[in-house]
C-alpha positions as CSV (number, residue, x, y, z in Angstrom):
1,X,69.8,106.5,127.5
2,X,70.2,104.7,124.4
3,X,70.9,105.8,120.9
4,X,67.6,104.3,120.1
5,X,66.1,106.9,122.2
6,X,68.4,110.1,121.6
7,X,67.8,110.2,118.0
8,X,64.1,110.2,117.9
9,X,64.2,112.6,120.7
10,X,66.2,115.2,118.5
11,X,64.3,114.5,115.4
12,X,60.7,115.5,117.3
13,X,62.8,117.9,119.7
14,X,64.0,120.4,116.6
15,X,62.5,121.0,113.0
16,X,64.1,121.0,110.2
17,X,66.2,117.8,111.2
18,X,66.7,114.8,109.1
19,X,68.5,111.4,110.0
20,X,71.0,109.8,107.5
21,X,73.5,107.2,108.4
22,X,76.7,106.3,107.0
23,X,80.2,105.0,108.2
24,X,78.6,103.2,110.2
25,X,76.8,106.3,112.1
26,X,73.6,107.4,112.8
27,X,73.6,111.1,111.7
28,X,71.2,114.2,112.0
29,X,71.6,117.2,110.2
30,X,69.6,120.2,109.9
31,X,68.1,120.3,106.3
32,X,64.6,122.0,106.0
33,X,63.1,120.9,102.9
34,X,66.2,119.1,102.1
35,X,67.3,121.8,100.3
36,X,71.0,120.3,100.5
37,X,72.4,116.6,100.0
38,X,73.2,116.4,103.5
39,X,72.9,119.4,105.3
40,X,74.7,121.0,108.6
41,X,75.8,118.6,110.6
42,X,74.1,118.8,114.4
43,X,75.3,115.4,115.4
44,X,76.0,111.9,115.2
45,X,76.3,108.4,117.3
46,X,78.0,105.5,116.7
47,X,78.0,102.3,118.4
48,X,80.2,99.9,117.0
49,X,84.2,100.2,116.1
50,X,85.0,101.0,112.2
51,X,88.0,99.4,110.5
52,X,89.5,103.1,111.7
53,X,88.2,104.2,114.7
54,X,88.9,101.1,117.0
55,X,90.4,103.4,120.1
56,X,87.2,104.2,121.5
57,X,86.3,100.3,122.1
58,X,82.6,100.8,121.0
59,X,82.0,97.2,120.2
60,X,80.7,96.8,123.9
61,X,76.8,96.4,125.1
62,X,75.2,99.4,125.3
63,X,78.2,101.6,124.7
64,X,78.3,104.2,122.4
65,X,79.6,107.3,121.1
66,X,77.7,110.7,120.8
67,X,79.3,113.9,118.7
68,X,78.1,116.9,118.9
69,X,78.8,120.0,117.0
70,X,79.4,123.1,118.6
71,X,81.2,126.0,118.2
72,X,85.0,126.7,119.3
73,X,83.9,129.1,121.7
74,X,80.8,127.6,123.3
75,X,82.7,124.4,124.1
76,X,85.4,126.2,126.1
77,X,82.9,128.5,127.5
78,X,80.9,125.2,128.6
79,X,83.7,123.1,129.7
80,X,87.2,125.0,129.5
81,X,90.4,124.4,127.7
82,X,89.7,122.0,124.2
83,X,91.4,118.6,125.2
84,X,94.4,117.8,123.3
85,X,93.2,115.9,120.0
86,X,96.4,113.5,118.2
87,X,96.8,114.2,114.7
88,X,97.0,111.4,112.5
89,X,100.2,111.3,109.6
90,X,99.3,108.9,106.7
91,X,101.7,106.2,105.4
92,X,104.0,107.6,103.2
93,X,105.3,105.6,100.1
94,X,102.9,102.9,101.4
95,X,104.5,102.0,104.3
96,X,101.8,101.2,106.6
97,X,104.9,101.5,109.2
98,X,105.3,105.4,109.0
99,X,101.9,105.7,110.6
100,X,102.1,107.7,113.3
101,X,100.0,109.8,115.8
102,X,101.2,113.5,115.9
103,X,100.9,116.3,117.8
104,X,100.3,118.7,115.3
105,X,104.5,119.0,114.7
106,X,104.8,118.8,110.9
107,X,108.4,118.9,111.6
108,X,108.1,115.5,113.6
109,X,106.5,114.0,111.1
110,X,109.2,114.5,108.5
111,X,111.7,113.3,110.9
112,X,109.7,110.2,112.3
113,X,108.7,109.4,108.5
114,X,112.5,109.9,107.5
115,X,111.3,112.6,105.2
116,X,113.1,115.2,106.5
């Protein structure tokens, strides 16, 4: 499947849904009426990498990325335990070198940053 054929599959598949892209993603929300400026967010895909989001690799043929949101508690009861998810610490002072992925540890943050 493509993303060409996903999204117009959700937009006929459940009413109320509207399409809006930005980032560099295609988005669909559900928005009856648009009675909000976006509405809630059902899901996105994204096929090429953004100037923060390289990781994935998605500048490849045919490969994309699809999000979906779902509750806490439906995803583990779907697929298990939530897969550990890196946090990301800004550059502090504007040292692009303080960057760092975290685990969540504010604590090693101060002390990777020198902050602490």
């Amino acid at each position: 499947m493509t993303v060409d054929e996903i999204i117009p599959g959700v937009l006929s598949a459940y009413a109320g849904t509207v399409l809006d892209s930005n980032w560099g993603e295609r988005g669909i929300f559900y928005n009856p009426g648009r009675a909000l400026p976006k509405g809630i967010y059902l899901m996105t895909c994204k096929g090429s990498n953004g100037p923060h989001d390289k990781a994935s690799d998605l500048d490849r043929d045919g490969v994309f990325r699809l999000n979906i949101g779902i509750f806490k508690r439906s995803y583990q009861r779907r697929f298990g335990a939530l897969p550990f998810r890196p946090r990301f610490c800004p550059p502090r002072r504007g040292d692009a070198s303080s960057r760092v992925w975290l685990d969540g540890l504010d604590m090693r943050a101060q002390s990777i940053t020198g902050d602490a």
